[in-house]
C-alpha positions in Angstrom: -15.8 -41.5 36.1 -12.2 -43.0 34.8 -9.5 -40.5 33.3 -10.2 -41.9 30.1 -14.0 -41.3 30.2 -13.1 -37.5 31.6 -10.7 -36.8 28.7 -13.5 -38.2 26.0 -16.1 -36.3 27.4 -14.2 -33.1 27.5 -13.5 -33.4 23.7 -16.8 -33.9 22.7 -18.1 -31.0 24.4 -14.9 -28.8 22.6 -16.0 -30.3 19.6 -19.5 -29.6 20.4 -18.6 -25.5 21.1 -16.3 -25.3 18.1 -19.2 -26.7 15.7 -21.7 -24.4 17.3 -19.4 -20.9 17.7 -18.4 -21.5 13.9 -22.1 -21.9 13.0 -23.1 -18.5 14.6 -19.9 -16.8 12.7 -18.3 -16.5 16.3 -14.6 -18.3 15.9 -12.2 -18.1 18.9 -8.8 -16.6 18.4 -6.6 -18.6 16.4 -2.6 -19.3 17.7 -0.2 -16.8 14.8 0.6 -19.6 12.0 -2.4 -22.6 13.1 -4.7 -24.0 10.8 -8.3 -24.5 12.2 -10.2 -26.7 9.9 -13.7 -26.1 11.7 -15.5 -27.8 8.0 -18.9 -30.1 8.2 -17.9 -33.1 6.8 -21.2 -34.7 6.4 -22.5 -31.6 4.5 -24.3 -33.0 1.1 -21.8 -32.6 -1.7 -24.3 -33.0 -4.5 -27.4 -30.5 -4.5 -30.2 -32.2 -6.7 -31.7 -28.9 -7.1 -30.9 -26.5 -9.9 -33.4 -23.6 -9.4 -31.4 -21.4 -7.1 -32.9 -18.3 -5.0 -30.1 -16.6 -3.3 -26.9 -16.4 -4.3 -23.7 -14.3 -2.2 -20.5 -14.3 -2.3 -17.9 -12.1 -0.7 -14.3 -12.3 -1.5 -11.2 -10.0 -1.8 -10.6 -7.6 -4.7 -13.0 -7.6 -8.0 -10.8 -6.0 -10.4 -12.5 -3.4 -12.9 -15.7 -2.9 -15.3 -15.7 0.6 -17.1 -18.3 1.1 -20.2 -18.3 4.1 -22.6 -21.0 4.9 -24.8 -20.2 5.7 -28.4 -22.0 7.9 -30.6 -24.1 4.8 -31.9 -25.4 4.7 -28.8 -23.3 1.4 -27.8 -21.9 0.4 -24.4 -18.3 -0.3 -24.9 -16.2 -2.4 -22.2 -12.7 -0.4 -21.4 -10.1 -2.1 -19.7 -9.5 -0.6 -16.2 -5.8 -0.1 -14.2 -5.7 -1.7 -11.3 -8.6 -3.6 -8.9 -11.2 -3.2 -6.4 -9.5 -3.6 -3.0 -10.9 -4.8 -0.1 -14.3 -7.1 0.1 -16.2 -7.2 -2.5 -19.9 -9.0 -2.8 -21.5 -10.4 -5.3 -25.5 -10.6 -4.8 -27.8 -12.6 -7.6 -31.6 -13.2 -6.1 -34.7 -14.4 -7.7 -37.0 -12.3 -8.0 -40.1 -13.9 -10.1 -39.5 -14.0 -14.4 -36.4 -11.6 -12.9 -33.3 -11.6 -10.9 -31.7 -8.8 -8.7 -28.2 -8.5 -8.7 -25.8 -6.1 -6.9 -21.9 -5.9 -7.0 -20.4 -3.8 -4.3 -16.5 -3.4 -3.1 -15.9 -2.2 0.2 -12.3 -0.8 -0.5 -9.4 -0.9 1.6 -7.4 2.7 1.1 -6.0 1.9 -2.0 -9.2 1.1 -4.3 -12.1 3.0 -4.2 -15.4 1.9 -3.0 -17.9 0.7 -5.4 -21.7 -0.2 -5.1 -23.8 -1.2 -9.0 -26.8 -2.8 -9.1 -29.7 -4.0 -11.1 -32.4 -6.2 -12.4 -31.7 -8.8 -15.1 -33.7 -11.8 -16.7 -33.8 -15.1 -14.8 -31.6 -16.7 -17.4 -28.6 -14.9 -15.4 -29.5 -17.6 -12.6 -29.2 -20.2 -15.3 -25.5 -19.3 -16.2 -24.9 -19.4 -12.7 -25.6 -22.6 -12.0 -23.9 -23.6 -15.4 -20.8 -22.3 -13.5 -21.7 -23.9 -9.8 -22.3 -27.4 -12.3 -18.8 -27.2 -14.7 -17.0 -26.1 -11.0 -18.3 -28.8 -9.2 -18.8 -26.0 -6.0 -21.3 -28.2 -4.4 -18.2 -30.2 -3.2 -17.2 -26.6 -1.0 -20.5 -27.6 0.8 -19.8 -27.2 4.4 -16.1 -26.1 4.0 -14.4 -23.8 6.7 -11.0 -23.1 7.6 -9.0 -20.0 9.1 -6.1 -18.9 10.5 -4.7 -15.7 12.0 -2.6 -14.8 8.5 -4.2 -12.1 5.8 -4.5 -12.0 2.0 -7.6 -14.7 1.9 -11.6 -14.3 2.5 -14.5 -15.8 0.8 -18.1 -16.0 2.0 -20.2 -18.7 0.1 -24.0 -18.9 0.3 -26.5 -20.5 -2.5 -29.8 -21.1 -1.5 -32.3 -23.4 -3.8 -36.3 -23.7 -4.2 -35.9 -27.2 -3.2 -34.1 -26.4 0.4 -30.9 -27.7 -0.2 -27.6 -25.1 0.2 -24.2 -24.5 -0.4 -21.7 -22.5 2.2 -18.0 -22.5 2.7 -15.8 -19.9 3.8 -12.3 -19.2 4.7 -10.4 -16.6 5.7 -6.7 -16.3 6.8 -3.7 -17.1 4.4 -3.6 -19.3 1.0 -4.5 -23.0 3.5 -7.6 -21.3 3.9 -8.6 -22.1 0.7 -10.1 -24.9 -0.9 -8.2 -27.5 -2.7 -9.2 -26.9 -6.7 -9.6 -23.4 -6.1 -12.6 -20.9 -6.4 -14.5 -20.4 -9.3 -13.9 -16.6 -8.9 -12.8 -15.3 -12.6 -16.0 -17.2 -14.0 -18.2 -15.5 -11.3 -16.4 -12.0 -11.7 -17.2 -12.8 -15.9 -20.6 -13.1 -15.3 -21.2 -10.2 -13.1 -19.2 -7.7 -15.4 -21.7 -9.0 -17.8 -24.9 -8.4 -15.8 -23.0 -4.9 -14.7 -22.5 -4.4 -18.7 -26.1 -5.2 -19.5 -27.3 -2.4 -17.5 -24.9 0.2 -18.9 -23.7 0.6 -15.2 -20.0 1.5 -15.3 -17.4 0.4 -12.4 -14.6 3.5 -13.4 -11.1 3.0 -14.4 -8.2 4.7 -13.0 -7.0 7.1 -14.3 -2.8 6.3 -14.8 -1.7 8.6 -11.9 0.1 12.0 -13.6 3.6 11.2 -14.6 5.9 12.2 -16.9 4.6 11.9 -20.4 7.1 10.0 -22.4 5.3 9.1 -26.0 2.1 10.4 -27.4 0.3 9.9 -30.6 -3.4 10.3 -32.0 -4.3 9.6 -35.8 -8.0 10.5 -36.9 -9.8 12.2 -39.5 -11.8 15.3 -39.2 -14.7 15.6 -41.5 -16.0 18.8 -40.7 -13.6 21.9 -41.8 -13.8 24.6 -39.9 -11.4 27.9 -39.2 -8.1 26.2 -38.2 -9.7 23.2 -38.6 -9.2 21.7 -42.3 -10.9 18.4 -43.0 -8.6 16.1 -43.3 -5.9 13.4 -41.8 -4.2 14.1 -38.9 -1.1 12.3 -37.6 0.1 14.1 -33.8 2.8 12.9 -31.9 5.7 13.8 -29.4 7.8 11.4 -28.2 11.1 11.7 -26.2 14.5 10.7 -27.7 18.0 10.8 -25.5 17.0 13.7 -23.6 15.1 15.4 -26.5 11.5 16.4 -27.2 10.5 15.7 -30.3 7.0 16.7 -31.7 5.9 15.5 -35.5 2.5 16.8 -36.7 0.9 16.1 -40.3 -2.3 16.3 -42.3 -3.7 15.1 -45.7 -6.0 17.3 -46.4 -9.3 16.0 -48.2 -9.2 16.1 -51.6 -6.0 17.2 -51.7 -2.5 15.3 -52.8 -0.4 17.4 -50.6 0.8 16.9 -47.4 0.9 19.4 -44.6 4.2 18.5 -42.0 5.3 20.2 -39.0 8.3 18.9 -37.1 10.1 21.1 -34.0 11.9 19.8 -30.8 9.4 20.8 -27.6 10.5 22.8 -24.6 9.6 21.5 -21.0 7.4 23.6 -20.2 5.4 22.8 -23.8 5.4 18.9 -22.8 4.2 19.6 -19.6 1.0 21.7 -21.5 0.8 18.7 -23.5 0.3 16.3 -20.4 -1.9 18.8 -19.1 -4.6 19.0 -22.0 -4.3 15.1 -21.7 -5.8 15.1 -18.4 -8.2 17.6 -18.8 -9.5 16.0 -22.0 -9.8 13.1 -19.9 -8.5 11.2 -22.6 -7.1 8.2 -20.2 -10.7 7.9 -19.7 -11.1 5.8 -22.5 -8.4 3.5 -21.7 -8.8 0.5 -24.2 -11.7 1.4 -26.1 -11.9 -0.5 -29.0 -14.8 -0.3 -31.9 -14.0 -1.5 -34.9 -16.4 -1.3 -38.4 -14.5 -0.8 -40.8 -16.8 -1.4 -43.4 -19.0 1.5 -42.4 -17.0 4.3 -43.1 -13.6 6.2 -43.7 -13.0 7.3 -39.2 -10.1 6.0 -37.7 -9.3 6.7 -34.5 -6.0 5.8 -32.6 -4.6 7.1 -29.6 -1.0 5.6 -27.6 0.3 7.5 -24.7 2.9 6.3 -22.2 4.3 7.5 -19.1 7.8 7.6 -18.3 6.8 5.3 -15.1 6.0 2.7 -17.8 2.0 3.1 -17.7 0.2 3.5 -21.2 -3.4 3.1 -22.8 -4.1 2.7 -26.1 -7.2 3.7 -28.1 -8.8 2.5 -31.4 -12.0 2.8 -33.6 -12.6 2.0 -36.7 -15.6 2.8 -38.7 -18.0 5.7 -39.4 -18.8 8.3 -36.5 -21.1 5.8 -34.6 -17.8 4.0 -33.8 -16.1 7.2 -31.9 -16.9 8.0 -28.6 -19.2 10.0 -27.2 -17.4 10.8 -23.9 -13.7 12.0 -23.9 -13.5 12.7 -27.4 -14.0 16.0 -29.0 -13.5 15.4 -32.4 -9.3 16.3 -32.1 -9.6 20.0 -32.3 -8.1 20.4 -28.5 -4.4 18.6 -29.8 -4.7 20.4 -33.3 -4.7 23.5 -31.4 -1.8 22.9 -29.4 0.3 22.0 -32.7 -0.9 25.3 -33.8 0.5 27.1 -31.1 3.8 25.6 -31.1 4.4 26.0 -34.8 3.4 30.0 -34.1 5.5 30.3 -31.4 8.0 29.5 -33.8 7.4 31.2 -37.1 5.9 28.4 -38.8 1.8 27.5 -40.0 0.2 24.1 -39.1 -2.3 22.9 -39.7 
């Protein structure tokens, strides 16, 4: 055998290993900063098939789904602070006239671990493979790369009724990925729609306690009770060059006259306030919106910020199927605490 033949030989059978270890999921170490592009070439890059079976797909960091039902008995999306860290999975199988689907997130220390599942019409699997079609994924068929950086992961696997499948995967820095991207924010969209469908919920954070800096809630109370008057209230606090300043009104109903309250907070009385905040839960509801207007005279609208520049915002609009049903009770909790501090200093509010 000549040099030449010897050197040929050997490369083959390297090529041979390397094509067979990254088909069993069993790469060799990768030299710190080196690119190993172990991808099939001759994979099919058009699937004539579009009846899939199977469908996974693990990546890095989902972001967040919360839902809160409102009186009405709606599921309302709120906007979350923050994402899933870690791996997260997204699962959509056939199961007859049905699909199972299952969204989980492994975390990573800083997110939380999540696990949501479900069972959802077959028409799911449809929209999926109106994404796979629009982001021509069947050209991923057979892609893998990876080096020894972090940040990147993704796990590809569609199988179809007809045989035919699509994997890729990466995982290492950014040239692990595929040129022209992932279709992940389509693929998130669809899942937080199958999550929504099944009034699961993926919670929010919470904005970590901080210094409360502004607050305000306007809503209308319809039912008078003992320091309670039906009516509109307008609370707020806000801080101004190193003051506290608290504003509190109400219009009663049927009445012309407005009720006004105004007084500079101590410490101590902000801190209460940022304290019945959390225990109402009230960040909870971060980015509920419901808006019918046309149903009736409720308006509900909450803004607090932190001093460490986080802030949620609240609003419906409508008649008391529009409020929420969790997180809410109706106002009475911050009218009290106006109350107090108009007591504590001589005064009557509402």
């Amino acid at each position: 055998m000549t040099k030449t033949q010897a050197l040929i030989g050997s490369a083959l059978i390297a090529a041979t290993v390397a094509g067979m270890v990254s088909a069993c999921g069993m790469e060799p170490e990768v030299p710190n900063g080196g690119l190993q592009d172990y991808s099939n070439k001759s994979a099919p890059k058009v699937i004539q098939s579009k009846d899939i079976t199977a469908f996974a797909y693990t990546f890095m960091n989902f972001g967040r789904i919360q839902t809160v039902k409102s009186r009405g008995g709606q599921y309302i999306g709120v906007s979350g602070d923050g994402s899933y860290s870690g791996r997260c999975a997204l699962k959509l199988t056939r199961q007859g006239e049905k699909a199972d689907f299952s969204v989980s997130c492994s975390g990573d220390g800083q997110g939380a671990p999540f696990k949501a599942s479900g069972t959802v019409g077959k028409e799911a699997l449809d929209d999926l493979q109106a994404i796979i079609d629009k982001y021509k994924v069947a050209r991923l068929n057979g892609f893998y790369r990876r080096n020894s950086a972090l940040g990147n992961y993704f796990d590809l696997r569609i199988n179809y009724a007809s045989g035919e499948a699509i994997t890729a995967g990466g995982e290492g820095g950014i040239s692990v990925l595929p040129e022209g991207g992932l279709p992940d924010e389509p693929l998130k969209a669809l899942f937080t729609k199958l999550v929504l469908q099944t009034a699961q919920a993926i919670p929010s954070i919470i904005p970590p306690s901080d210094t409360i800096n502004s607050f305000k809630i306007s809503f209308v109370n319809n039912r008078a009770e003992a320091g309670f008057p039906a009516g509109r209230y307008l609370l707020q606090y806000v801080h101004i060059q190193n003051r506290e300043y608290a504003y509190a009104s109400l219009e009663p109903a049927g009445a012309t006259e407005k009720r006004v309250f105004k007084t500079d907070l101590s410490k101590d009385e902000v801190k209460a306030l940022q304290a019945l905040v959390d225990q109402e839960k009230l960040p909870g509801l971060y980015g509920y919106t419901n808006r019918k207007p046309e149903l009736g005279d409720q308006k509900l609208s909450v803004e607090v910020a932190y001093q460490n520049r986080r802030m949620f915002r609240i609003e419906a609009q409508g008649d008391e199927s529009v409020l929420p049903a969790e997180y809410w009770t109706d106002g009475k909790p911050y009218v009290e605490f106006f109350r107090q501090a108009a007591q504590k200093r001589g005064k009557a509010f509402p």
